[in-house]
N, C-alpha and C positions, 0 to 999 in steps of 0.2 A: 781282424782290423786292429791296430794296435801301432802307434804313433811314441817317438819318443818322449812326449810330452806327457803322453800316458801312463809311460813306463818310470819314468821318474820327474813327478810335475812338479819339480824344486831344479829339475835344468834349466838354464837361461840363456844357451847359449850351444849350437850343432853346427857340424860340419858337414854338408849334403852335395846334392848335384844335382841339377837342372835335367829333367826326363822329358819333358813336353813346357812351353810357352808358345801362345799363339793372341793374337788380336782380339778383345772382349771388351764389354759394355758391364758397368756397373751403375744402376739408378742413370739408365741413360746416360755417362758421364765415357767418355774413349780410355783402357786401361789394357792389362795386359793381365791372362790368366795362367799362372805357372806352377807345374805341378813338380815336386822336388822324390829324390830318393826315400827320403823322411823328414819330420819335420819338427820342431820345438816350438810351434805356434800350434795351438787348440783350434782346432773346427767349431765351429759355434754345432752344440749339439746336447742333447739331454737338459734342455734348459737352461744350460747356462752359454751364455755370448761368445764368440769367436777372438781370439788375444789379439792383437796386435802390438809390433816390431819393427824387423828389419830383415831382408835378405839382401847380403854386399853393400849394406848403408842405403837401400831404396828401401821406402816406407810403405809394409803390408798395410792395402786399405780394409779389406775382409778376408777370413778366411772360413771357408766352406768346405763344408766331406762332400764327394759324390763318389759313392760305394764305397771300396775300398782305399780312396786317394784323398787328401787334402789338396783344396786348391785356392792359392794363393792371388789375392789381385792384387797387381803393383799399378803404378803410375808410369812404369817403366819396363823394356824389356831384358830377359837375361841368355846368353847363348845356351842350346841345347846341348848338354853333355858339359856346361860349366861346373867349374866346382863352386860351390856359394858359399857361407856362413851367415846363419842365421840367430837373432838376439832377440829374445821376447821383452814386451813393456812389463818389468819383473811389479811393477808395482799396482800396475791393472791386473797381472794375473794375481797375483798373492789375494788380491781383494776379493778375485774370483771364488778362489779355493777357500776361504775362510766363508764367504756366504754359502758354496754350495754345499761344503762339509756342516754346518751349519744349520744347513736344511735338513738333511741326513738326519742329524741326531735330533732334530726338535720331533720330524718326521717319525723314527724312530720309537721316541717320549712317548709322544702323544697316544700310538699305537700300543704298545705295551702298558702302558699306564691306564689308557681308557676305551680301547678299542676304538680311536677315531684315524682312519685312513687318509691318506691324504693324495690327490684326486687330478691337483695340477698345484705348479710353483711356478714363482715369477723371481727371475732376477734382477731384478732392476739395474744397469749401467749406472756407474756417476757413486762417489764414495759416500757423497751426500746422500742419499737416494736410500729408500727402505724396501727392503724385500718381503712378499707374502709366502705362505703356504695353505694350499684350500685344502677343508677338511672336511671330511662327509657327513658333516654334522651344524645344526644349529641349537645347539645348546651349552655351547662352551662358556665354563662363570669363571668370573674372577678369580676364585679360588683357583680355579684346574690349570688356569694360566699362570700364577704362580708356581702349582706344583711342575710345571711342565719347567720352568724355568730351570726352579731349583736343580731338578735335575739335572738338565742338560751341563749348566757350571759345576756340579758335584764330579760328572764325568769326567772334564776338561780338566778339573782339578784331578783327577788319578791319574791322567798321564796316558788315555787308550792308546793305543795300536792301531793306526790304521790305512789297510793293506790292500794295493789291486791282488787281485788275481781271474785268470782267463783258462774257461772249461768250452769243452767242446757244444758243441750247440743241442748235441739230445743228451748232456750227462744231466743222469736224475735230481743232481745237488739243484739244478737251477728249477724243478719245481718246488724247490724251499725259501728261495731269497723273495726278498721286497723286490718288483719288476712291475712297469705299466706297459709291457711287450716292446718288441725289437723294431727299428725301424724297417717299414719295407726292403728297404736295397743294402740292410747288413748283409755283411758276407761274413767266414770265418771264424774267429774264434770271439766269445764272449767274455764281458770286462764283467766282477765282479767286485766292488767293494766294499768290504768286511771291517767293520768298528769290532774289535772282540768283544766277544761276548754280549755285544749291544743289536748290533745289525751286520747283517748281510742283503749289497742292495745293487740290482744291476743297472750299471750306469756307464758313460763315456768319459765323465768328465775328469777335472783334474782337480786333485784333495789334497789336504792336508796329509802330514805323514804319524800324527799324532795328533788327539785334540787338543791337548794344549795348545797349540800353532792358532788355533781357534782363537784363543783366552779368554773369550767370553759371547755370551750372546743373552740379547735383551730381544724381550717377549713386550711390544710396543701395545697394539691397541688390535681390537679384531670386529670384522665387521658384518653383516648377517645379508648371504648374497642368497636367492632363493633353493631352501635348505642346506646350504653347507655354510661354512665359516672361513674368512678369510682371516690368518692370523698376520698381523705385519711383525718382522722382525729385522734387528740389524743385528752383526755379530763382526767382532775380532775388532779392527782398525777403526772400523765405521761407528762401534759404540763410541770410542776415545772422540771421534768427529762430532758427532750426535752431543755427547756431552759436553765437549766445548763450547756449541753453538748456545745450547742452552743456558750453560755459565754465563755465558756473554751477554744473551739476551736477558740473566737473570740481576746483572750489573748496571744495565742500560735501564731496565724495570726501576731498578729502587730506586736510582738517580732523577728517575722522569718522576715517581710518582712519591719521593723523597721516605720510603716508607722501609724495612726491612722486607725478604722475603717470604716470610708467614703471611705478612700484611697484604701482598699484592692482589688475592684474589679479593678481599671484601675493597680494597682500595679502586678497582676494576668494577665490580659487581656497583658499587657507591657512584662512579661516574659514569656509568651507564645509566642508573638511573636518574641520574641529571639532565644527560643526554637525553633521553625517549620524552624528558618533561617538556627540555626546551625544543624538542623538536614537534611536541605535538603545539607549544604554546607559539610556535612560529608557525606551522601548518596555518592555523585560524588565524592569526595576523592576516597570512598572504592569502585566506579565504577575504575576508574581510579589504582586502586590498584589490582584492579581481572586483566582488560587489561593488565599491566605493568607483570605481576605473570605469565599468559597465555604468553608472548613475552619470557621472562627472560627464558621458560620451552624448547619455538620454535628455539631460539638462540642459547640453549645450543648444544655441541659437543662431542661423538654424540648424536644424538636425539633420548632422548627414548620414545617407544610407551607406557609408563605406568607414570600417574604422579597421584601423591599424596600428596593432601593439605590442609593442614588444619588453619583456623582463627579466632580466638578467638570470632572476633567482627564482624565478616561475618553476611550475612544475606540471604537468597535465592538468589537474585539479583547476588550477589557475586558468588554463587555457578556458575548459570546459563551463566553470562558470561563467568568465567572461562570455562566451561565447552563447551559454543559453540564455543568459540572460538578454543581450542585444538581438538574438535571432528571434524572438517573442515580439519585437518591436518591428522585422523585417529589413532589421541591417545587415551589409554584408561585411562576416568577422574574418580579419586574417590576425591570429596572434601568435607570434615565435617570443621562443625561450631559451637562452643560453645566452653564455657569452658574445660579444658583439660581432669577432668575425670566429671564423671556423664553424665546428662544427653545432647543430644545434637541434629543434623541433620546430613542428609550426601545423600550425591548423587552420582550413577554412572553412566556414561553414554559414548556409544563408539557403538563400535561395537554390533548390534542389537541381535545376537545371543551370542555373551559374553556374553552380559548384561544381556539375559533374562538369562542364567547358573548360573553366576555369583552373581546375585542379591539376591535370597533368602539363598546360603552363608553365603555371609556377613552381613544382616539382624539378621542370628543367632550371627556372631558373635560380634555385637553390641549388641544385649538383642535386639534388635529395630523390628518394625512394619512396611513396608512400601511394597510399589507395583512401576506398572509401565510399561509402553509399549514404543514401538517405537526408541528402543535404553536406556532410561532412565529409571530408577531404582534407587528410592527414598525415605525417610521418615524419622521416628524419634527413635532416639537411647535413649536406659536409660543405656549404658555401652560406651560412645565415645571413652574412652583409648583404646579398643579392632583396633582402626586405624589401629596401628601399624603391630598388627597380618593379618587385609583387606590386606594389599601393600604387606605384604609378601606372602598370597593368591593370590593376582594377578602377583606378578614376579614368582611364580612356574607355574601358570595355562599361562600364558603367554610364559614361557618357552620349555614350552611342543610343545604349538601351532606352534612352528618358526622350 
């Protein structure tokens, strides 16, 4: 199997001919599946995603291997025995081949440097977007993520070599390279790619022709999945992205928090702990506002068994003590929270057999979802203004009852 994309993944542009198109389904959506002489668009395969382009200016939606062929789905159909011309998105694949080359040599590092394997890799779509590599390890420090680094930029800076090459399926060489085995429905001859002197690693994909082309790659943060190591990294084009964002967000920092960027962590650290104060000093306030609301209800003359309340800024807490507090006295509590209309919360709670009548109700009549046992009947509304209609359901079914 061996694809001109393969053979030289810095083409952008082939001249083919239409073998097979016929009527297909892609994510349920009506398209067209066309399989060409050769092709300049990459099969999503060995990890990394499938390119997209153009055949005769109709737009490749995916492209897929089955066995020995690439197959193309367009939105459109092309004549069998057509000649086409085919143009890959040069700047999706370029991002391709810098992650997967990428991967390779961190891959690579890591093995030689410390005997840690690596197991499966993720390439993540979207230039924004970080890539992992899982490692058969969970002990990777700080330090070693460094040294992995280093590395990998030391090489980038010499300038490697790096070359397919395709051996027969029982030559002895392929029990020496890096391989996590061939897919089921390979056929023919096997893709080898060789960094000199660094690795030899069997793969489909489409690399870089040198690491430099790479220019650099950043060893982000890593994360502890049970026994092995997820390392996240970005390389080539994506770091340049990656650090811009950062710049940006480190401009918008200083201006918001008027501070240089040494300062910003204790400047952060400092209003967080403002924050947790005034949040725990407003919790008790609105403890202290359900109690006062729950008295104001018990005071009142005469005392009705039905109360209904609602607060903007409430929070469960607020419900629940309202709520056990008047249910001690045998009223029946409806309290919602949030904003006046849309979305919001609400609780009833009183009488155990009201409640269980009463609850799926008013659940309709909020748009809302909720359950509930033991007196209590609760959950979350997408219609909160419907209150007003709840109180007046429970002053008629109330009425009834007395």
């Amino acid at each position: 199997m061996s694809f001109a994309c393969q053979r030289d993944s810095y083409r952008r542009e082939l001249d083919s001919k239409v073998v097979k198109c016929h009527p297909s389904k892609l994510n349920d959506i009506s398209c067209y599946e066309i399989v060409c002489e050769d092709t300049v668009l990459f099969p999503e395969g060995g990890g990394q995603p499938d390119d997209r382009g153009t055949i005769n200016n109709i737009e490749v939606l995916r492209v897929l291997r089955e066995g020995a062929v690439a197959v193309h789905y367009t939105a459109a159909p092309l004549a069998e025995g057509e000649g086409v011309h085919m143009s890959v998105d040069w700047r999706r694949r370029f991002d391709h081949m810098q992650q997967h080359s990428g991967q390779h040599l961190i891959t690579a590092v890591a093995d030689n440097m410390f005997g840690y394997k690596t197991t499966s890799w993720n390439l993540a779509i979207g230039e924004d977007q970080k890539c992992f590599i899982e490692l058969n390890t969970n002990q990777l420090t700080d330090q070693q993520m460094q040294d992995i680094e280093q590395a990998c930029n030391d090489y980038i800076r010499l300038c490697v070599p790096v070359e397919p090459r395709w051996l027969q399926a029982d030559d002895p060489e392929l029990e020496q390279v890096r391989s996590r085995g061939l897919p089921d429905d390979h056929v023919g001859l096997v893709r080898v790619v060789e960094m000199k002197g660094i690795d030899s690693n069997m793969c489909c994909g489409t690399h870089v022709k040198n690491l430099s082309d790479i220019q650099v790659v950043k060893l982000l943060y890593c994360e502890k999945k049970r026994g092995s190591t997820l390392l996240y990294y970005v390389a080539g084009n994506r770091v340049m992205k990656l650090m811009q964002k950062l710049y940006s967000n480190e401009r918008a920092l200083t201006k918001l928090l008027s501070a240089g960027a040494d300062d910003h962590l204790e400047c952060v650290e400092r209003l967080h702990k403002v924050s947790k104060n005034a949040a725990k000093v407003s919790r008790n306030h609105l403890r202290e506002i359900a109690e006062l609301t729950a008295s104001l209800h018990l005071n009142s003359q005469p005392l009705s068994d039905i109360c209904c309340i609602h607060r903007e800024d409430g929070d469960n807490e607020f419900m629940n003590t309202v709520a056990n507090k008047l249910t001690e006295k045998d009223v029946l509590v409806f309290v919602t929270i949030g904003a006046d209309k849309g979305a919001g919360q609400f609780l009833l709670a009183g009488n155990e057999a009201q409640v269980a009548a009463l609850g799926p109700r008013i659940a309709a009549l909020l748009e809302a979802k909720g359950g509930g046992r033991k007196g209590r009947f609760q959950g979350k509304a997408t219609k909160i203004e419907g209150r007003n209609q709840v109180c007046e359901l429970l002053r008629k079914e109330c009425t009834k009852t007395q």
